[in-house]
C-alpha positions as CSV (number, residue, x, y, z in Angstrom):
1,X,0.0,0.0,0.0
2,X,1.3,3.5,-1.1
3,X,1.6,6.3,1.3
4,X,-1.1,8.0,-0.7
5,X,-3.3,5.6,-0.5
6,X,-2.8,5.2,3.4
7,X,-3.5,8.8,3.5
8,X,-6.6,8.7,1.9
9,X,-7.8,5.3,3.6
10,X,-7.5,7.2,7.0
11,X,-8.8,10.5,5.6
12,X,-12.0,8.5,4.6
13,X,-11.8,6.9,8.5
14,X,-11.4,10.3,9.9
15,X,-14.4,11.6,7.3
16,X,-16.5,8.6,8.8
17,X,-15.8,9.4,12.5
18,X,-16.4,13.5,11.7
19,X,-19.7,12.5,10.1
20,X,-20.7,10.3,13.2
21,X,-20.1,13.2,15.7
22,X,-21.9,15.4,13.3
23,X,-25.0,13.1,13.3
24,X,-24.3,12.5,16.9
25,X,-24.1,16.5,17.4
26,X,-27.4,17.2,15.4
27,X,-29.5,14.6,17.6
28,X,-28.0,16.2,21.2
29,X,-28.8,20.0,19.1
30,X,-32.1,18.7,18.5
31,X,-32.8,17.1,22.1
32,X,-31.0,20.4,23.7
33,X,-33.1,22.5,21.3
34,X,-36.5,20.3,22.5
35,X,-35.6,20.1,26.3
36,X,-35.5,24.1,25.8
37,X,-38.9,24.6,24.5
38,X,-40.0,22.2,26.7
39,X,-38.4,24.7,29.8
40,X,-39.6,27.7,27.8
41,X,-43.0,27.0,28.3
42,X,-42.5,25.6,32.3
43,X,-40.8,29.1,32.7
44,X,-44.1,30.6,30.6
45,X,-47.0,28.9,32.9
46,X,-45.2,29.3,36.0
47,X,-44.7,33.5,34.7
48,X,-48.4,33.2,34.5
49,X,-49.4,31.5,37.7
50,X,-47.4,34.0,39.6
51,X,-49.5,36.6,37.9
52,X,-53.0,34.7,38.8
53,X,-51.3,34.2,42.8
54,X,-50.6,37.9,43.0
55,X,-54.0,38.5,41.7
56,X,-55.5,36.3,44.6
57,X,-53.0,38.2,46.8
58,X,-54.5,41.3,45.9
59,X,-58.1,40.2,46.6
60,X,-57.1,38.7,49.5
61,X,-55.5,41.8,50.7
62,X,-58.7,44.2,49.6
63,X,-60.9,41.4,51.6
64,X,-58.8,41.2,55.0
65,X,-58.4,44.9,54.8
66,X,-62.4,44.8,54.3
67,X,-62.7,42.5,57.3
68,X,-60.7,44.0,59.5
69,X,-62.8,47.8,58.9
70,X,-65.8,45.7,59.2
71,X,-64.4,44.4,62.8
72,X,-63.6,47.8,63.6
73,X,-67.5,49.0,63.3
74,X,-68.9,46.0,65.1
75,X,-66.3,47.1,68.2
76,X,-67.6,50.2,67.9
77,X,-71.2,48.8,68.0
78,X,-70.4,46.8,70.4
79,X,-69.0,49.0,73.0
80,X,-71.8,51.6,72.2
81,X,-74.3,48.6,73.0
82,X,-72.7,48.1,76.2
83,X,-72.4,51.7,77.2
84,X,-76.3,51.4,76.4
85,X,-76.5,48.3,78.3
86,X,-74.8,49.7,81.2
87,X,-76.6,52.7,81.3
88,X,-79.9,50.9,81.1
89,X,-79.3,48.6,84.0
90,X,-78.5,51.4,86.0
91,X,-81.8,53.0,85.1
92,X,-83.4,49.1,86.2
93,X,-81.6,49.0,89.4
94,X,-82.7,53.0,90.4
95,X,-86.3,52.3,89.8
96,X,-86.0,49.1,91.5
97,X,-84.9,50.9,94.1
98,X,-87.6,53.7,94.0
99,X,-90.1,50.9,93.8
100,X,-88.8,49.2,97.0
101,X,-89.7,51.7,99.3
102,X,-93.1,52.2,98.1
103,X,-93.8,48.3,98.4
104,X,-93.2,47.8,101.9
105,X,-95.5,50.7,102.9
């Protein structure tokens, strides 16, 4: 065998092997390029559930900030009730009181 022709028998070894890896490095582009859009659209939903959890957030927020003026009025109720309460009991016990003395004469 010539030296020419050992060249080209290991040129055409070493074209064999290149085209291989090339074959080899368009299926791992193609998975790589796959595994992306795949992540791509993960990274899209999750973008789009944290904008529907921020909503609920928000309307959580405008609710417990509702609640908690609604809270503040029934305390206020309340403690008017019981200053009405208190007042009217004290008005029972004097005219139980006047009413005593006129029962035991």
């Amino acid at each position: 065998m010539s030296g020419v022709q050992r060249d080209l028998e290991l040129a055409e070894q070493s074209r064999g092997r290149l085209e291989a890896d090339v074959r080899q490095l368009t299926r791992e582009r193609a998975d790589i390029s796959e595994q992306l859009s795949v992540t791509v659209r993960q990274k899209n939903s999750a973008g789009e559930q944290l904008v529907a959890l921020r909503r609920e957030v928000d309307r959580h927020v405008v609710s417990v900030d509702q609640l908690s003026k609604d809270k503040e009025a029934l305390m206020s109720d309340k403690a008017q009730l019981s200053v009405h309460i208190t007042a009217a009991e004290r008005e029972n016990q004097q005219l139980t009181d006047v009413r005593r003395p006129h029962q035991s004469t």
